[in-house]
LOVOLO-703966 format. One record per atom (N, C-alpha, C): residue in one letter; residue number from 1; atom name; x, y, z. Coordinates in steps of 0.02 Angstrom, whole numbers, plus 32768, in hexadecimal, padded with zeros to 4 digits. Layout:
REM residues N
vomar; tifi; torpa; c1; c2; c3
a; NUM; CA; X; Y; Z
...
This chain:
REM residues 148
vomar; tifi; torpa; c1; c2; c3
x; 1; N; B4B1; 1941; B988
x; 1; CA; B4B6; 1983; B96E
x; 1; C; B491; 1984; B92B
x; 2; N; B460; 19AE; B918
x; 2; CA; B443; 19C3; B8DB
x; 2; C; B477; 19BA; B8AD
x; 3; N; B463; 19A2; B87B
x; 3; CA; B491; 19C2; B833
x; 3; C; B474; 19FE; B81C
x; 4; N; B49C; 1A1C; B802
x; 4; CA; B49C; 1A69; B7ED
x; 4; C; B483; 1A56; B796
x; 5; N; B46C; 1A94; B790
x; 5; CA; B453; 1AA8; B743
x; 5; C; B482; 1A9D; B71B
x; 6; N; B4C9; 1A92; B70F
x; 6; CA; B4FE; 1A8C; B6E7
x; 6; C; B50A; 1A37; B6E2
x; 7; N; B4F7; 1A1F; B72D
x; 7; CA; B50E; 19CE; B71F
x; 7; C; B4D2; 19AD; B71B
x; 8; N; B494; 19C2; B717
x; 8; CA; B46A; 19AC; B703
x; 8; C; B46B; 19BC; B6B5
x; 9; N; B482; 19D4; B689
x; 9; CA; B492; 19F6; B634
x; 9; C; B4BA; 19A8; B63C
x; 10; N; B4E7; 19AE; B653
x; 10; CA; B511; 198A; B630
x; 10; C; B521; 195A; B64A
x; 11; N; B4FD; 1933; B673
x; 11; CA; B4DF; 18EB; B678
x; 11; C; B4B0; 18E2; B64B
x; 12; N; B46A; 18FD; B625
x; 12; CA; B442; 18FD; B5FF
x; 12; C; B460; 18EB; B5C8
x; 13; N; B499; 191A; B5B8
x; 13; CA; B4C6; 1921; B56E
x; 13; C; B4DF; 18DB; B57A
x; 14; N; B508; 18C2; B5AA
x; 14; CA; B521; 187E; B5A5
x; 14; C; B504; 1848; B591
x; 15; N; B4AF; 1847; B5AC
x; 15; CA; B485; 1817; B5A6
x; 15; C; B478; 181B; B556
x; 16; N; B461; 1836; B551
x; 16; CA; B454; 185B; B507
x; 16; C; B48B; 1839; B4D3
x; 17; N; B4C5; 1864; B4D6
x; 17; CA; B4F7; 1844; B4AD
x; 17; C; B4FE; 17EC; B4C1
x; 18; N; B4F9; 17D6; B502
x; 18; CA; B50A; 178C; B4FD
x; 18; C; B4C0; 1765; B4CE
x; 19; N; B492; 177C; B4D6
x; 19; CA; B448; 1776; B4AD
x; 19; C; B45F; 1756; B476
x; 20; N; B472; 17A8; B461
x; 20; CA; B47B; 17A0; B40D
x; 20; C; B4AC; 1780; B3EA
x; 21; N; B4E9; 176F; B41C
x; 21; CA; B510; 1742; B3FD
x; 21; C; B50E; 1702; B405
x; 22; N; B4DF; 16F8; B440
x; 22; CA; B4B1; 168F; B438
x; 22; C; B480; 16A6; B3F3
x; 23; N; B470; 16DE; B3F0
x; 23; CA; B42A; 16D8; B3B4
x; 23; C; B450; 16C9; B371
x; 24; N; B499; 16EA; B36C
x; 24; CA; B4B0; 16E1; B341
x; 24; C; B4D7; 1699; B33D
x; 25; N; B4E9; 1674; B36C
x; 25; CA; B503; 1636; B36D
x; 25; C; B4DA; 1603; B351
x; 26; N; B498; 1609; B366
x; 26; CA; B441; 15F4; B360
x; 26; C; B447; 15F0; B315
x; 27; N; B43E; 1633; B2FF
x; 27; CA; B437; 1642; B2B8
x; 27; C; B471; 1610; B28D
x; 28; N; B4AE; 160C; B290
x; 28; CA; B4EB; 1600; B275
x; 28; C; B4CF; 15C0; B26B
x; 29; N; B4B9; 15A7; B2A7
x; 29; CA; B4C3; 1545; B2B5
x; 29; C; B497; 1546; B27E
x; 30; N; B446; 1560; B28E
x; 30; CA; B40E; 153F; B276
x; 30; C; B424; 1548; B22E
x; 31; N; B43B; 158A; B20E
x; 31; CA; B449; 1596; B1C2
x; 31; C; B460; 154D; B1A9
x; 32; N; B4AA; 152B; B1D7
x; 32; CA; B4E8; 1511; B1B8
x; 32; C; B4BD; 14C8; B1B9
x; 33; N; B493; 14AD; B1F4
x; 33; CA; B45D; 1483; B1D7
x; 33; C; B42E; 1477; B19C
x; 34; N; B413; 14BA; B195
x; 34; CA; B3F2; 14A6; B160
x; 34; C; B418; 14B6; B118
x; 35; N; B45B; 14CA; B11B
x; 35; CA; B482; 14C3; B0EA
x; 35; C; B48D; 146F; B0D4
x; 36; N; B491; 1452; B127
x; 36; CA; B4BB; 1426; B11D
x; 36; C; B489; 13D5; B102
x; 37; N; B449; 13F1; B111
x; 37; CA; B413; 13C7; B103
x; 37; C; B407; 13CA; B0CA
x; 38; N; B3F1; 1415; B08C
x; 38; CA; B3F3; 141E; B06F
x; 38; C; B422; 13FA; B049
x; 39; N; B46C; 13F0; B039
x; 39; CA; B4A4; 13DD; B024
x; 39; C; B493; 1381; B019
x; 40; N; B477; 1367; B059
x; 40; CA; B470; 132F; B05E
x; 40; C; B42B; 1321; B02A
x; 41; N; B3FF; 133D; B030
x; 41; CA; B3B3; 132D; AFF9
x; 41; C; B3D8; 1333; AFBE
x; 42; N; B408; 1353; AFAE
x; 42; CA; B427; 1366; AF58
x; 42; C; B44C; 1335; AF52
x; 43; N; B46D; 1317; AF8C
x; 43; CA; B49D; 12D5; AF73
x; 43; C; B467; 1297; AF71
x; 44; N; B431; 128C; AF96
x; 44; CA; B422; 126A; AF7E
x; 44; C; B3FD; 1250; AF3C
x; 45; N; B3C9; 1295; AF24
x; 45; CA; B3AF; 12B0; AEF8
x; 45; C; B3FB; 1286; AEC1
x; 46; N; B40B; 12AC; AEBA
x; 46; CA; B44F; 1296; AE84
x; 46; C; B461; 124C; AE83
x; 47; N; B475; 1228; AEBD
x; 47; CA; B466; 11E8; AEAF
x; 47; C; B434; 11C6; AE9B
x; 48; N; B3EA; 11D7; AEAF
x; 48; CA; B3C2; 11C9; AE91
x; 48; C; B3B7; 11C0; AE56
x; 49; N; B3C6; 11FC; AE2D
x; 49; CA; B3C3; 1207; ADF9
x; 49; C; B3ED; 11DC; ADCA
x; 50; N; B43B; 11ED; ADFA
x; 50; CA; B462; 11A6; ADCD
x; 50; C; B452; 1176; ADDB
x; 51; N; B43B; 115C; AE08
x; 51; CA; B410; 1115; ADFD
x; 51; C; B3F9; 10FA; ADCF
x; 52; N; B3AC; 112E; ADCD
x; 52; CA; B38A; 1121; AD86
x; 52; C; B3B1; 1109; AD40
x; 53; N; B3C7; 1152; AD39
x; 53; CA; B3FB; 114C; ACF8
x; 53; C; B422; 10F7; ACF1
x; 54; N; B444; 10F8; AD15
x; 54; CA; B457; 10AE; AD21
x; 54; C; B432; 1084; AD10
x; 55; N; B3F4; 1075; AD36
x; 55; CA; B3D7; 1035; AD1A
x; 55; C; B3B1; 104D; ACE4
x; 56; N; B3A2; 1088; ACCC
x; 56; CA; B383; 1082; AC94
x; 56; C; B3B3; 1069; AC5B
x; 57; N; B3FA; 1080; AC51
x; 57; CA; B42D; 1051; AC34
x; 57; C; B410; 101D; AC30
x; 58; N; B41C; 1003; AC74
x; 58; CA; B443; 0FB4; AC73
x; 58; C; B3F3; 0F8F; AC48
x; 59; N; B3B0; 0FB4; AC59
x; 59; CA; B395; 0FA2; AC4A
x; 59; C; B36F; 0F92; ABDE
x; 60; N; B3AF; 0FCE; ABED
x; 60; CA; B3C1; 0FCF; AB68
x; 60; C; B3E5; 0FB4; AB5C
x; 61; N; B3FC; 0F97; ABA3
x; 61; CA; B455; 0F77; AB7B
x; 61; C; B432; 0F2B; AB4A
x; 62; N; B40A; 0F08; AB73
x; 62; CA; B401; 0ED0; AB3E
x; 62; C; B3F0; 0EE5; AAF8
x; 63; N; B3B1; 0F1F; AAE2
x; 63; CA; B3AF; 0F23; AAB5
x; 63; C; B3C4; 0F3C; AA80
x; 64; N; B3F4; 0F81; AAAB
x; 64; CA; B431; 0F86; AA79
x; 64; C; B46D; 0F51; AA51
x; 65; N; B466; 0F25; AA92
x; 65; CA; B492; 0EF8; AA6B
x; 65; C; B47D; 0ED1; AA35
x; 66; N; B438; 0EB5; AA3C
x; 66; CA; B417; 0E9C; AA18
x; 66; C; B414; 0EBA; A9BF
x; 67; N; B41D; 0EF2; A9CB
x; 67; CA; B405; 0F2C; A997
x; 67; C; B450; 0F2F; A967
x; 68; N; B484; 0F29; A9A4
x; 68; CA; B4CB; 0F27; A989
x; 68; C; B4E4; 0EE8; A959
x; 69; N; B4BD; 0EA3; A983
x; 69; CA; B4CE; 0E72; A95B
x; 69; C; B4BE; 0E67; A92C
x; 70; N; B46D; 0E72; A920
x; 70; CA; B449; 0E6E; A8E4
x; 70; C; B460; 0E9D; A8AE
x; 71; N; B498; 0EDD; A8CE
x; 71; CA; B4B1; 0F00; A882
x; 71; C; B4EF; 0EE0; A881
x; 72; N; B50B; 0ED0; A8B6
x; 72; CA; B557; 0EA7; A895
x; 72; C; B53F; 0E6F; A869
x; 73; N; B50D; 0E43; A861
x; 73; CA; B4F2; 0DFB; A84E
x; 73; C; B4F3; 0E27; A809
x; 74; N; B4C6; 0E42; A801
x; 74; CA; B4B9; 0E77; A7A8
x; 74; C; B4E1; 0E8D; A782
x; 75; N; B50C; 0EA2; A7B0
x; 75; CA; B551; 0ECD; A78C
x; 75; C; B575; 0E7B; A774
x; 76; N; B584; 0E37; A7A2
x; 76; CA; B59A; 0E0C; A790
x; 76; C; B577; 0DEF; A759
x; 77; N; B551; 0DE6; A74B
x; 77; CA; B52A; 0DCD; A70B
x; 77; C; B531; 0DFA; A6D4
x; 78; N; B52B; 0E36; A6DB
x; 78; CA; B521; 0E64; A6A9
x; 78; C; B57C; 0E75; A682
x; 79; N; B5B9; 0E62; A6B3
x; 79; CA; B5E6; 0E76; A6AE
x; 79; C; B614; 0E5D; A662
x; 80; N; B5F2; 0E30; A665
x; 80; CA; B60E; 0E1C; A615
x; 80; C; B5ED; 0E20; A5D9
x; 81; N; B5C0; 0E46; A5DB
x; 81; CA; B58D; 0E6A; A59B
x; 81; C; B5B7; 0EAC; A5B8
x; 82; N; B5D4; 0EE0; A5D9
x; 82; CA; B5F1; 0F1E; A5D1
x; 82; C; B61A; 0F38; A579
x; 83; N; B616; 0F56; A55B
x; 83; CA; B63E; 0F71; A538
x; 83; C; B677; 0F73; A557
x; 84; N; B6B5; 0F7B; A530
x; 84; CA; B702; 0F8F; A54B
x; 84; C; B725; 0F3F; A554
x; 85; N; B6FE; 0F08; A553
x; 85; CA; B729; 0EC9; A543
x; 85; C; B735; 0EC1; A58C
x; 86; N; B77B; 0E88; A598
x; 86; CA; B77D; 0E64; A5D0
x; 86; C; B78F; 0E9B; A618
x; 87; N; B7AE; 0ECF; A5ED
x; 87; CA; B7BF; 0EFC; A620
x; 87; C; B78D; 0F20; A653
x; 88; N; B760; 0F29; A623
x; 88; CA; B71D; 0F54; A64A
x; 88; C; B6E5; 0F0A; A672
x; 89; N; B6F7; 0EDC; A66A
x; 89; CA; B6D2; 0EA8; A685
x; 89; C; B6F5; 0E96; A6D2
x; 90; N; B739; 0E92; A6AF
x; 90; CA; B75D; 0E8C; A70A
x; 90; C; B753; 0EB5; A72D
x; 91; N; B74C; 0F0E; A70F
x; 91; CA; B754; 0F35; A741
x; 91; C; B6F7; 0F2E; A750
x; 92; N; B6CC; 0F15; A72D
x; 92; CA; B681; 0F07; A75D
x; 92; C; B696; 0ECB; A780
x; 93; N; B6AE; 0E93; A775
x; 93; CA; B6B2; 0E6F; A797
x; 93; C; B6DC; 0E7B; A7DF
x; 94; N; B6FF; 0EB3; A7D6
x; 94; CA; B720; 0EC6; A813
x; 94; C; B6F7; 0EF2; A842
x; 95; N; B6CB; 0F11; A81D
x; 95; CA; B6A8; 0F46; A85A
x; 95; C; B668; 0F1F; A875
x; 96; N; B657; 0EDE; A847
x; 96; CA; B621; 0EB7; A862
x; 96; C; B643; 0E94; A89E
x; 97; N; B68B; 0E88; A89C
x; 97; CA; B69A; 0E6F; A8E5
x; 97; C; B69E; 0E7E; A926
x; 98; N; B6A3; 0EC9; A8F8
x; 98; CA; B6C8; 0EEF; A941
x; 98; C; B685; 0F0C; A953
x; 99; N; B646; 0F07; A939
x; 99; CA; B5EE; 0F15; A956
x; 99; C; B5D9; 0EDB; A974
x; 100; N; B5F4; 0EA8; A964
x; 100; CA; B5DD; 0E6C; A991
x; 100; C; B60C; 0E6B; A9D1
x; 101; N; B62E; 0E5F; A9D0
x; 101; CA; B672; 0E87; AA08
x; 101; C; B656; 0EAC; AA3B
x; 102; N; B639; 0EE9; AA11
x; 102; CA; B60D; 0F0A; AA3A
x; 102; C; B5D7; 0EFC; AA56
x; 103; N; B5AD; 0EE9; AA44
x; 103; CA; B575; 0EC3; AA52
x; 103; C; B57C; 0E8E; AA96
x; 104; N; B5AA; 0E67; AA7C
x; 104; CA; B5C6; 0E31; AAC2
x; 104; C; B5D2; 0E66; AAFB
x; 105; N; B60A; 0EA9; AB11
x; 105; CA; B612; 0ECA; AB28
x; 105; C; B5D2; 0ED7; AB3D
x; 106; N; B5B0; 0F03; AB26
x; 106; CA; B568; 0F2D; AB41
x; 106; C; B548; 0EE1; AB5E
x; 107; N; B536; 0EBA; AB42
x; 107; CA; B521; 0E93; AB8C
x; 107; C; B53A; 0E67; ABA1
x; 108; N; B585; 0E57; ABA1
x; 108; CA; B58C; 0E3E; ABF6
x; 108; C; B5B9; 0E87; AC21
x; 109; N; B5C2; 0EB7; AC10
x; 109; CA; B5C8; 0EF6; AC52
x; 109; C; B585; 0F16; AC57
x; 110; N; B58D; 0F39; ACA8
x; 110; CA; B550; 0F6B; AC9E
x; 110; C; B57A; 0F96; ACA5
x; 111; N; B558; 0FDF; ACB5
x; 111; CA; B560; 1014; ACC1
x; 111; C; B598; 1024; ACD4
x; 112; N; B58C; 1013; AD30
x; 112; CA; B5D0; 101D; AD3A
x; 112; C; B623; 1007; AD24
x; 113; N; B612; 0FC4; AD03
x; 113; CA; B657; 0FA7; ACEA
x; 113; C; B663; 0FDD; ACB2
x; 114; N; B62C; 0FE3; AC82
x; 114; CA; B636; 100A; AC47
x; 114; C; B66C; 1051; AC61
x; 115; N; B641; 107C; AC92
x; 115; CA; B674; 10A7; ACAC
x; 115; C; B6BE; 10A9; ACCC
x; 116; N; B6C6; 105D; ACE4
x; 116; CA; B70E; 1071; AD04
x; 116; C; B72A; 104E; ACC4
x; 117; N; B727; 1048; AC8E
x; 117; CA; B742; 102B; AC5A
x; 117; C; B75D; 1066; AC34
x; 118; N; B717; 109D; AC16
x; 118; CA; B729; 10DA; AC1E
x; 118; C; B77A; 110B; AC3C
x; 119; N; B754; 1103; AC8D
x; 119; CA; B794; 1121; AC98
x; 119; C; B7CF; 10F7; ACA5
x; 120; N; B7DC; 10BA; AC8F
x; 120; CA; B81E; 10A1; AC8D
x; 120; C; B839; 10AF; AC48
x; 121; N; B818; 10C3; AC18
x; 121; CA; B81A; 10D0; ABD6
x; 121; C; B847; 1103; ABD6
x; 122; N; B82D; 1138; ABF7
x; 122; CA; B824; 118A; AC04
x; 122; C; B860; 1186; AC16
x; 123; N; B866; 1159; AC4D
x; 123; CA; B8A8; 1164; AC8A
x; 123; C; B8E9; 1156; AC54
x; 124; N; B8E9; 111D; AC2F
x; 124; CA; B923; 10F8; AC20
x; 124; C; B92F; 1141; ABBD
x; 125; N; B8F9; 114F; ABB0
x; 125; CA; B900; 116D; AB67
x; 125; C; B8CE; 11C4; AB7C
x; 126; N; B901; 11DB; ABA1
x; 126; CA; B8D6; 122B; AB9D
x; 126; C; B8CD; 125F; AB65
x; 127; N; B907; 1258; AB34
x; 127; CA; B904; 1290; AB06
x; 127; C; B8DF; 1274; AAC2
x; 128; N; B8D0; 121B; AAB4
x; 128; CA; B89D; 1203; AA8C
x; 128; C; B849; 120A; AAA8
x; 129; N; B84E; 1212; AAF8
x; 129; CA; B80D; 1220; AB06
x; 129; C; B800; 126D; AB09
x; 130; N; B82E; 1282; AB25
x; 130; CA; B800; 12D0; AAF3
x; 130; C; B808; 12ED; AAC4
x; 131; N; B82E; 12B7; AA8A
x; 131; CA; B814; 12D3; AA32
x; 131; C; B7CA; 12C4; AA2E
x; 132; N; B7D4; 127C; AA53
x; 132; CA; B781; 1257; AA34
x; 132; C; B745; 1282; AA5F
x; 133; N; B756; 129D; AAA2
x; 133; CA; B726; 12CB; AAC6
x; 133; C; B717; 130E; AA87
x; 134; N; B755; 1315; AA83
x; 134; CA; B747; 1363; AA4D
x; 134; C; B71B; 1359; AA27
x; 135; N; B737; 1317; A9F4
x; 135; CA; B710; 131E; A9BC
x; 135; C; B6CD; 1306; A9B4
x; 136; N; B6BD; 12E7; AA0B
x; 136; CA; B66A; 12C5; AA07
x; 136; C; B64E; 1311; AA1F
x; 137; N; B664; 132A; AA47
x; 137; CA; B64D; 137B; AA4D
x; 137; C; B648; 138C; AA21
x; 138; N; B677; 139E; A9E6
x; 138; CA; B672; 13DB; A9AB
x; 138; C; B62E; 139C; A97B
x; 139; N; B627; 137E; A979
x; 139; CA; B5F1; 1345; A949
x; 139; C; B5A4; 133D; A961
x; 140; N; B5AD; 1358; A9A3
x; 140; CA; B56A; 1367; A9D9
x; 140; C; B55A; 13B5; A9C9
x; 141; N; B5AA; 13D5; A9DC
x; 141; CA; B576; 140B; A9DD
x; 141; C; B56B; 142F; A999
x; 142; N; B586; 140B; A951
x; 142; CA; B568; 1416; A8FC
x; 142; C; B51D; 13EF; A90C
x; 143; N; B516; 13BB; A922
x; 143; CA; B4D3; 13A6; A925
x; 143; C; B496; 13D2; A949
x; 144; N; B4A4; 13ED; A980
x; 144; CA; B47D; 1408; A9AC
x; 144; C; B487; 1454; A992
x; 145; N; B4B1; 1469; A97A
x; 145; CA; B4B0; 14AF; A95A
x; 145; C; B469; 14B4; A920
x; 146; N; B462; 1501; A93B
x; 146; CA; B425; 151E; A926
x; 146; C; B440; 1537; A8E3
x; 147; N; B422; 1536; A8A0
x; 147; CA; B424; 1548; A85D
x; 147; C; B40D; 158D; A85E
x; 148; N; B3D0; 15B0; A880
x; 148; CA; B39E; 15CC; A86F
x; 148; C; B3DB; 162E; A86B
């Protein structure tokens, strides 16, 4: 039997609508791909990047330290010519230790030790780490503040 002018409409309309909702399934997938690819180039991008950063560290750490010892060594020599008598000599002799201290620190950790040291710091003393966050913020941003 012929189909009639009405079920030929609306078999068309069916095809039609089923079309457009694979076109739109089509559309959805391919979008949520290249969302999802996209997402992936940025994560790696970002590791990358922290990569770098990383070894460019690890790669100042010797000579920072180097730089550290040679002012703890100065401050130790120089510490008993200070004005202020024995008192002002201990307290150089005390910050020359605690730069060599440092110095030992900066090279035997890298990077990453440096950071989970950080946040065990963070973890165990939260309300001394964000005075000292505040106040390296408020000392950054008097430095980086514009005068003009």
């Amino acid at each position: 039997m012929p189909q009639t002018y009405t079920e030929d409409r609306e078999s068309t309309f069916q095809n039609t609508q089923q079309d457009t909702q694979q076109d739109a399934q089509d559309t959805a997938t391919n979008l949520k791909n290249k969302v999802s690819d996209t997402a992936s180039k940025a994560k790696d991008k970002v590791e990358e990047v922290g990569r770098n950063m990383q070894s460019k560290v690890d790669e100042n750490r010797a000579p920072v330290a180097d730089k550290l010892q040679n002012a703890a060594s100065a401050l130790h020599e120089k510490a008993s010519g200070l004005p202020g008598g024995e008192a002002v000599a201990d307290l150089a002799h005390s910050a020359a230790n605690r730069m060599q201290s440092t110095a030992e620190y900066v090279r035997e950790h890298d990077v990453q030790d440096m950071m989970a040291d950080v946040e065990t710091f963070v973890r165990k003393h939260p309300g001394q780490s964000l005075l000292a966050a505040a106040g390296v913020g408020f000392l950054l941003g008097r430095t980086l503040r514009s005068d003009n």
